[in-house]
Steps between C-alpha positions, in 0.01 A plus 500: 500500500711793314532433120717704291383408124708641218463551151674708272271484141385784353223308323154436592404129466423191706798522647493837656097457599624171676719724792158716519297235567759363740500838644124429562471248635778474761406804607111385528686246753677783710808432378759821384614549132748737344564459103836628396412650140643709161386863543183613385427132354125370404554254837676788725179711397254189533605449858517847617147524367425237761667668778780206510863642604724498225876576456619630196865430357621529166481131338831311553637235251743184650787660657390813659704516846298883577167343458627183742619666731245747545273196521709316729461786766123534467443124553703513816357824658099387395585113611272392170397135577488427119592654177292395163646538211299443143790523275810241578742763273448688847697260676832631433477796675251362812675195567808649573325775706351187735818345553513361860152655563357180613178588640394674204376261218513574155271337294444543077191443285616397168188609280720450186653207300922442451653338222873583590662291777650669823696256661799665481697596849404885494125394433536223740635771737208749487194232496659313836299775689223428346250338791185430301504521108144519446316386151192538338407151420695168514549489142679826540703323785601222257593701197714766733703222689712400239593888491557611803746402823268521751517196801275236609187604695526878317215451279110567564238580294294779632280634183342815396176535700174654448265601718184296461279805650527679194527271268218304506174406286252705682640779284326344209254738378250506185565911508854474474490300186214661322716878568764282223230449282459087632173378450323208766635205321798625356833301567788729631830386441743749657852560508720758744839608464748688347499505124765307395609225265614230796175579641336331201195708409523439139508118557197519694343757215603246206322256749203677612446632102487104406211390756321807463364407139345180731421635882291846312480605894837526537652830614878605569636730776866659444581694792836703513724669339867494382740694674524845375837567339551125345439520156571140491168460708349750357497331125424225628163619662422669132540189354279348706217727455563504124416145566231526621324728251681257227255234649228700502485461894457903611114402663666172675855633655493793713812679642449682827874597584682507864253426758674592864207310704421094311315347750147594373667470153578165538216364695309602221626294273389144366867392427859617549760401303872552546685447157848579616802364316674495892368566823664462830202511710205637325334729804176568266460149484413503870286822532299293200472169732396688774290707310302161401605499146617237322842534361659423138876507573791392321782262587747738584719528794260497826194478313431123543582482835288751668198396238655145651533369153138552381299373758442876649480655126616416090827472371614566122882531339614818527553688149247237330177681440374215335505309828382751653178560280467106528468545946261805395275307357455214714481762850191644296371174419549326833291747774531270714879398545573872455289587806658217683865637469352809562410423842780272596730793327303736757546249830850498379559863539379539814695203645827549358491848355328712770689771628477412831575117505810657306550732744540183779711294276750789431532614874526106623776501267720759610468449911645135455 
């Protein structure tokens, strides 16, 4: 099949590594991709890098009849047999580019949330060509329907995936952890992520400083950074390492910054927690499950559902660090339920989560 995927962010996040790894893997299964991209943007340069064809055209906002048109013409000259789109602002320019292309489907991931309803005629108009509006998780599905005016039968989940090759626990290694300083029986708990208030670090510090007075083999992982140019972010990472030396914690929490590559990271922890406020999906969730490490997550968004409310992981209120220090302790005092969720977490990933099985369910889905 031909798939034309577009995306028109100049960021670099999940989801602009999402069309990458789309890229990938379509292409691993001798299918053809072109990405329609912003000039010299992180994605445009991620995909070149990878030898994937790319088009680049200046981004394009709603009404942009140049950029429609000139779209129009290369979907009828290539004959794609789908075009992806990971933003649904894109629609207003691609729907009306498709109109009375019928053998070319056009099908959106929604990787974000909406809390403004579009069930007005022009949105109405634009979402009609809509053939599969792909979500995340069913949560996701619930909260968006209210939203949006998309028609019966529209709706799938397809998740993020990760490939369960390279993340996985043989990547656990005594070397790794004694390079940070981790003794034998030292307990990692790790974080990874951008630095960031909704991302909760400082909850899980507040948390992790109360049970550390008890649990003396308790050690903390930060890794990431905030995003360079946001001083918001930026204070708010100061803060948290004045924190730390407040609670005389410098020997027991250890920053190691951005890490590009987290599977050996995180199979080399003894816990992962995910202390955001919100969370759509919650990919590092996964690559911990299928890394075999149980997983400390809060009730947020998707959270619960792909830790299938606690029976694949732990569950605390977001924003409550007190909560949170409460799970903490009873994970290090129960070895053996935590190991159990560990392993169902891990059977989990690679039967609902692995790359491939999402790879089937997505290309089922569109040759209905």
């Amino acid at each position: 099949m031909r798939f034309l995927h577009i995306c028109l962010s100049e960021s670099w996040g999940g989801l602009e590594m999402a069309i990458l790894k789309w890229n990938q893997i379509l292409s691993e299964k001798g299918h053809k991709n072109t990405t329609i991209c912003t000039p010299n943007s992180p994605l445009a340069e991620a995909l070149k890098e990878e030898a994937f064809p790319v088009i680049e055209w200046d981004s394009a906002l709603y009404f942009a009849p140049d950029f429609t048109w000139k779209l129009r013409k290369l979907v009828k000259q290539k004959k794609y047999d789908v075009v992806v789109l990971q933003n649904l602002r894109d629609l207003w320019i691609v729907s009306p580019a498709l109109y009375k292309i019928k053998k070319t489907k056009l099908v959106g991931f929604c990787q974000m949330l909406v809390n403004v309803k579009k069930k007005d005629p022009l949105h109405q108009l634009v979402y009609r060509r809509l053939d599969h509006l792909l979500t995340l998780t069913d949560w996701q599905q619930g909260a968006l329907s209210p939203y949006l005016p998309v028609r019966d039968g529209i709706f799938a989940t397809i998740p993020n995936f990760v490939d369960t090759r390279v993340y996985h626990p043989h990547h656990r290694s005594e070397n790794f952890r004694y390079k940070y300083g981790f003794s034998e029986d030292d307990f990692v708990i790790g974080i990874i992520g951008r630095i960031d208030q909704q991302k909760g670090q400082l909850e899980l510090l507040k948390a992790f400083a109360k049970i550390s007075k008890t649990f003396t083999k308790a050690q903390l992982l930060i890794a990431g950074e905030p995003t360079k140019g946001e001083p918001q972010q930026e204070n708010y990472f100061s803060h948290i390492k004045a924190q730390v030396t407040k609670n005389g914690l410098d020997k027991k929490v250890h920053f190691i910054g951005f890490q590009k590559e987290t599977n050996v990271l995180t199979a080399n922890l003894d816990l992962f927690v995910l202390a955001s406020h919100q969370e759509t999906f919650g990919y590092v969730v996964v690559e911990a499950m299928a890394s075999g490490v149980p997983v400390l997550g809060t009730k947020a968004g998707g959270v619960p559902e792909i830790l299938e409310n606690g029976d694949c992981g732990f569950l605390c209120q977001p924003k409550d660090w007190e909560d949170m220090a409460n799970q903490l302790e009873q994970i290090l005092t129960q070895s053996e339920e935590r190991e159990k969720k560990a392993h169902r977490g891990l059977e989990r990933a690679r039967s609902f989560y692995d790359r491939e099985k999402v790879y089937q369910r997505f290309i089922k889905l569109i040759k209905k």
